[in-house]
Every structure is written in structure tokens, then in C-alpha cells.
N, C-alpha and C positions, 0 to 999 in steps of 0.2 A: 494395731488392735484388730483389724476386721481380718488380716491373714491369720492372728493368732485363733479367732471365732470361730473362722473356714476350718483349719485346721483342727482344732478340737470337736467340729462336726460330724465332719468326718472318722475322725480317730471313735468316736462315740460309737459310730454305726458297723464299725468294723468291731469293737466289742464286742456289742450286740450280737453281732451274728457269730461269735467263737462263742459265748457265751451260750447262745441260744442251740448251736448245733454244736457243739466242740469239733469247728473248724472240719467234719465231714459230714457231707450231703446227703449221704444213704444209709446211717449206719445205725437206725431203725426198721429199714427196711428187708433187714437177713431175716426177721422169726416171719414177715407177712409173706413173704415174694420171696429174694432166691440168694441164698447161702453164698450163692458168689460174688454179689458184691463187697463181701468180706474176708473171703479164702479163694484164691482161684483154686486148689485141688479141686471143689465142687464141680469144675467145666465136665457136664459129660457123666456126671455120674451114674447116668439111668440110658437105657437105647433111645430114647426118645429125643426127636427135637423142641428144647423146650422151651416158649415164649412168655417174655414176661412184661410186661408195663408198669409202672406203679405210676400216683401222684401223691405227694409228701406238702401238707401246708403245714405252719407253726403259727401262734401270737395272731390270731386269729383279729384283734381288737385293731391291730394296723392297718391302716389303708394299702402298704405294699408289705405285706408279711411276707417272712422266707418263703419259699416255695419249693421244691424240688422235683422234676421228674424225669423218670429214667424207662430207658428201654433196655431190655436183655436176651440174647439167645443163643446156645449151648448146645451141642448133640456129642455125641458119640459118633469121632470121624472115621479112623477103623482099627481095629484089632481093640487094645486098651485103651487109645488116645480117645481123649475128650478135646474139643477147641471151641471157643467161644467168643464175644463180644457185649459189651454193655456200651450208652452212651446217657452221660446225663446232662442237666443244664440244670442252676438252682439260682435262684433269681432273689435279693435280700435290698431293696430300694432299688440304689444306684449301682449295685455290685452283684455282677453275673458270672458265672463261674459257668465253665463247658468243658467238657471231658470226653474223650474214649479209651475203652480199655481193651485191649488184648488177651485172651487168656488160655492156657493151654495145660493138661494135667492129664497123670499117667496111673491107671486104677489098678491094684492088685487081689484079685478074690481072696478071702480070706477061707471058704468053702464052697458047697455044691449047691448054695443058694440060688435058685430061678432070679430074685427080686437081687439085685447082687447089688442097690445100693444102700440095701441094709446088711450087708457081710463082703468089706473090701475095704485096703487100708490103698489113700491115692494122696499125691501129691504135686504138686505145679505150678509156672509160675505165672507174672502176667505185667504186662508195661501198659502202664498209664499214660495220656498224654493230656497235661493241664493246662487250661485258659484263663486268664482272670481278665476283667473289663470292670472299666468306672464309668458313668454315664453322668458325666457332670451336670448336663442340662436338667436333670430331675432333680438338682440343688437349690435352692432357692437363698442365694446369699446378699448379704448386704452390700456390698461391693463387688459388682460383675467383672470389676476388670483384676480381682485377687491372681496375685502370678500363679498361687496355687492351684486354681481350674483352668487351667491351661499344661499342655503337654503333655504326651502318652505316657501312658498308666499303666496300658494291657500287658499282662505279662503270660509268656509260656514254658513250661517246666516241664520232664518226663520223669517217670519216677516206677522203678522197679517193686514188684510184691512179690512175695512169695509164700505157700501155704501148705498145709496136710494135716490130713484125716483120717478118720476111722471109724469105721461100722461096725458090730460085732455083738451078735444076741441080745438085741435092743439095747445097747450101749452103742453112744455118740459119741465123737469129742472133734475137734480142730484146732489146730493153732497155726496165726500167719502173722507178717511184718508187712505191714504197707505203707508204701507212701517213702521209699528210700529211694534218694535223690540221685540222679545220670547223671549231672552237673552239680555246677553251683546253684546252689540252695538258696532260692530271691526271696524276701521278704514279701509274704502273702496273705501272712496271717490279719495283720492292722497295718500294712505297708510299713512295718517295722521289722517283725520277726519273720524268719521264715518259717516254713510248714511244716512240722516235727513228725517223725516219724512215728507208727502206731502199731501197738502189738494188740494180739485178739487172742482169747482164748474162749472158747464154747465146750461146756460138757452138758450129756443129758442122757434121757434115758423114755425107752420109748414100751411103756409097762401095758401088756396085755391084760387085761380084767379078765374079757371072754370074747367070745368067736370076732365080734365086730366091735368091742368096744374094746380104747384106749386112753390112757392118761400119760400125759407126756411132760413129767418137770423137765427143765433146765436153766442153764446157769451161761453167763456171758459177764468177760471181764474185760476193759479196752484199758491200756497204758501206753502211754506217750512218753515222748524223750522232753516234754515241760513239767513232768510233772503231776498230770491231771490222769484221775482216774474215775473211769466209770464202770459199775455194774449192773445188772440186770439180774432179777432174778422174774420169771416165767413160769407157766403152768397153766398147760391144755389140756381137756376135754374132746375124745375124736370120738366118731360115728365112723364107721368105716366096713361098705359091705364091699360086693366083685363091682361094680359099677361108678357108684356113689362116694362120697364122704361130705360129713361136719361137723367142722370143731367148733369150739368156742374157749376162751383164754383170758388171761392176763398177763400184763409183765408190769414191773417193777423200777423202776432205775431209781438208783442213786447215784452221784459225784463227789468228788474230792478236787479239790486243786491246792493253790497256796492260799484262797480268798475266803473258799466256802466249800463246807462238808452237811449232805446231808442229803434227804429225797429230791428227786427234781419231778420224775412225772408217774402217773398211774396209766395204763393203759389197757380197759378191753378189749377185744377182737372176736371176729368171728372169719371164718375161711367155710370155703364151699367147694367142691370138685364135683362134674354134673359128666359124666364122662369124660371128655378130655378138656372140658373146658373146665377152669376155678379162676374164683373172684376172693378178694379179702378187705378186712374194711377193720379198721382201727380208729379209737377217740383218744389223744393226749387230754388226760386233765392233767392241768400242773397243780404244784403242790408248793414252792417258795412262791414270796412274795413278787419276784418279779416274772414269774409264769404266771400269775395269778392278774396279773396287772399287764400283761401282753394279752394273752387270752389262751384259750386252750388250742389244737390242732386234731389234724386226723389222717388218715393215709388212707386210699384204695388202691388196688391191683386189681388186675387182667392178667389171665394167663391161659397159653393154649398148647399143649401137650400133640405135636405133632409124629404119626409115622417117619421113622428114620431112612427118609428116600435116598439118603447121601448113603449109608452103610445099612441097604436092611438086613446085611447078618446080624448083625448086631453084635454085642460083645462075643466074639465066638473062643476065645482061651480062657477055658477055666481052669 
């Protein structure tokens, strides 16, 4: 009986956390911080080297809430290549997840644009390298000597993405697969399923008012090989002179699975760009009953827009 307790304890908390993030650590983090953790084409899209940090909290009402944070940086290496790297860790109780990704993409001008990464259609790929860990000892079970808190857990996976995009007279879009599995495919998800692969699609559109002001809808779709589907629908407010920018925003999401169809969270934001420095800050309120009963979240970013000392020609084929 107390193996069967452990074991449904556990099984519980690995719910929770597919439920709570659908099984990806960063995949709120593309509209605050940096399109590449969802498309590698992004690596490199601009001359710049460019740095990003986020912090990602969820369920705010837990003592160990999900957490996630990542770091990112990207330049333009030379001619059209872009190469880049992210690394995160997302921390959910007893169960930590550690990543690095590789990513590399190839940009084609689309015209005579100065800002070429508003006019260039690129694409790329990018290998992931995944960790999973269980920390039995922050279990608190009734029977310490259960065979089940005992024996390695950790698991590591590599897993192939691939992406591309398009700029073009304030018109957006992207679409990539991530998360397609080098090997065999280990059960990650609830230590039952393994980790299903994810398609993304992003459109939008980037609508001039007048000289410095902008409004920017868009739209994000994520499907999986389970079944679940989630959207996003968006929509920014930009300030934007030679120096400066501030937006301010909202996005939307809803989900589908086989369980439950409907909202899951509301989200404002605000972003800032102070010359080469920008910050962004976002509030999850949830909207189902059991967001509402974990608690809300929030996200902030760092980011720092560096001279390209690796290639200062910078994109030089137009």
C-alpha cells in the first residue's frame, strides 16, 4: 500500500507539471525575450550580438512552484550565418530538467532593407541536449525504505529542431518541429510517456500608425504528437523612436487536449529598450479553476544588444 501512495505521489507531481507547462520550460518566453527559443531560424537574425536572460515562475501559492530560467546568445557569425546557444534549468519540486541547445541558421534578404530583420526569409537547425533528475530526498513519504526512492532516475536525451521564417513589409510568420528525438525516445513526461514532439506556428504583423508608433497583433499555435493543443492570441502597443522603445501588451492562451478545452491564462506585459539595453516583465493570471488554486505567475527578462566584434561587417550580401 505505501509503494502504491509513493507511486501515485509522484505520478501526481509529474502531472502537474505537464499540465502546468505542457511539458516545455520556455514556451512563453518567445513574445517577452527571444524567438529562438522556439524557432532556431531566429539565431542571428540582426548584426548584433544578442543577450538574453529570463526568469519564468508559475502557481505562485506553492512553496516549490515551477520555475524556469534561461540564458541566450546569438550574433551574426559571418556572411548570412547566424550561430547561437541557449541554456536552461526549470526546477518543479523534486524534478529538474537542464538543457543546452545549439543553434545555427541561414538568412536570405528578401530586399534593400538596412534593418534586414524585418525583410529576409532564414532558416535552421538546432540540437538540444536534455536532463531530467528526481530529488527523492524533498519527498516526504511514509515508508523511507519504499524500493521506489531508490535507484537512478536521471535521464539524458538529444533531440533535433528545425525552423524558418519570414519578414516582409511588416508581415511575420515562422514555423518549426522541436523536440525530434536522436534515439530512443525515454519516458519523460510522468516517467511513463515519452516527450512528444512540437510543432509551432507564429504569424503577425507589425502595423505602422506614424513615425514612432506601432501596434503589433499576432497569433501562436503549438501541436503535439499527444494531441494537445495550445494558442495564443497577442497584441502590442510600441513607442519606438532612433534610440528608445515601449511597448506594452497582452496575450491570451487557450488549450485543448483529450481532458480539457478552454482559457488557461491572461497575460499583460510591458518591454522597454533603453539603448542597447531592454528588460520585460509579464503577470500570468490564470483563468481555470486549477490556475486559480495554484496561483498566478510572472516572467522577467534582461537583455543586452551587443556590437558584433566577431563579424563587424556584418551582414555584408545583399
Amino acid at each position: 500500500m505505501n509503494f502504491i501512495k509513493t507511486f501515485l505521489s509522484v505520478l501526481v507531481l509529474f502531472c502537474i507539471k505537464v499540465y502546468g507547462q505542457q511539458s516545455i520550460p520556455f514556451d512563453q518566453q518567445y513574445l517577452l525575450s527571444d524567438k529562438v527559443l522556439i524557432n532556431p531560424s531566429y539565431t542571428g537574425a540582426t548584426d548584433d550580438i544578442v543577450l538574453k536572460t529570463t526568469y519564468h515562475q508559475q502557481w505562485s501559492n506553492f512553496s516549490e512552484s515551477p520555475n524556469t530560467q534561461t540564458i541566450s546568445a546569438h550574433f551574426n557569425a559571418f556572411d548570412r550565418v547566424g550561430l547561437g546557444t541557449y541554456f536552461f534549468r526549470d526546477e518543479n519540486g523534486p524534478v529538474t530538467l537542464t538543457g543546452v541547445n545549439i543553434s545555427g541558421a541561414y538568412h536570405i534578404p528578401l530586399d534593400d532593407d538596412e534593418n534586414r530583420s524585418e525583410s529576409q526569409f532564414s532558416f535552421g537547425p538546432s540540437i538540444s541536449l536534455f536532463s531530467q533528475s528526481f530529488d527523492y530526498a524533498k519527498l516526504r513519504p511514509e515508508d523511507s525504505n519504499d524500493p521506489l526512492l531508490y535507484g537512478d532516475k536521471s535521464i539524458f536525451l538529444p533531440y533535433l529542431n528545425l525552423g524558418m521564417s519570414v519578414a516582409y513589409a511588416g508581415f511575420f510568420a515562422g514555423v518549426s518541429v522541436l523536440d525530434i528525438p536522436l534515439g530512443k525516445n525515454k519516458p519523460v513526461v510522468n516517467s511513463i510517456e515519452p516527450s512528444p514532439s512540437w510543432y509551432y506556428l507564429n504569424l503577425g504583423y507589425n502595423w505602422k500608425i506614424a513615425d514612432v508608433f506601432f501596434v503589433e497583433p499576432s497569433f501562436l499555435m503549438v501541436l503535439n504528437t499527444n494531441a494537445e493543443r495550445m494558442i495564443d492570441i497577442n497584441l502590442k502597443a510600441k513607442y519606438k523612436n532612433e534610440y528608445n522603445a515601449f511597448a506594452a501588451g497582452v496575450s491570451y492562451r487557450t488549450a485543448t487536449d483529450s481532458q480539457a478545452n478552454g482559457g488557461l491564462s491572461f497575460t499583460p506585459f510591458l518591454q522597454a529598450e533603453l539603448g542597447k539595453l531592454n528588460f520585460t516583465f509579464g503577470y500570468n493570471f490564470g483563468i481555470t479553476d486549477i490556475f486559480k488554486e495554484g496561483g498566478n505567475g510572472l516572467i522577467v527578462g534582461l537583455g543586452y544588444n551587443l556590437d558584433n566584434i566577431i563579424n563587424p561587417n556584418g551582414f555584408r550580401y545583399r
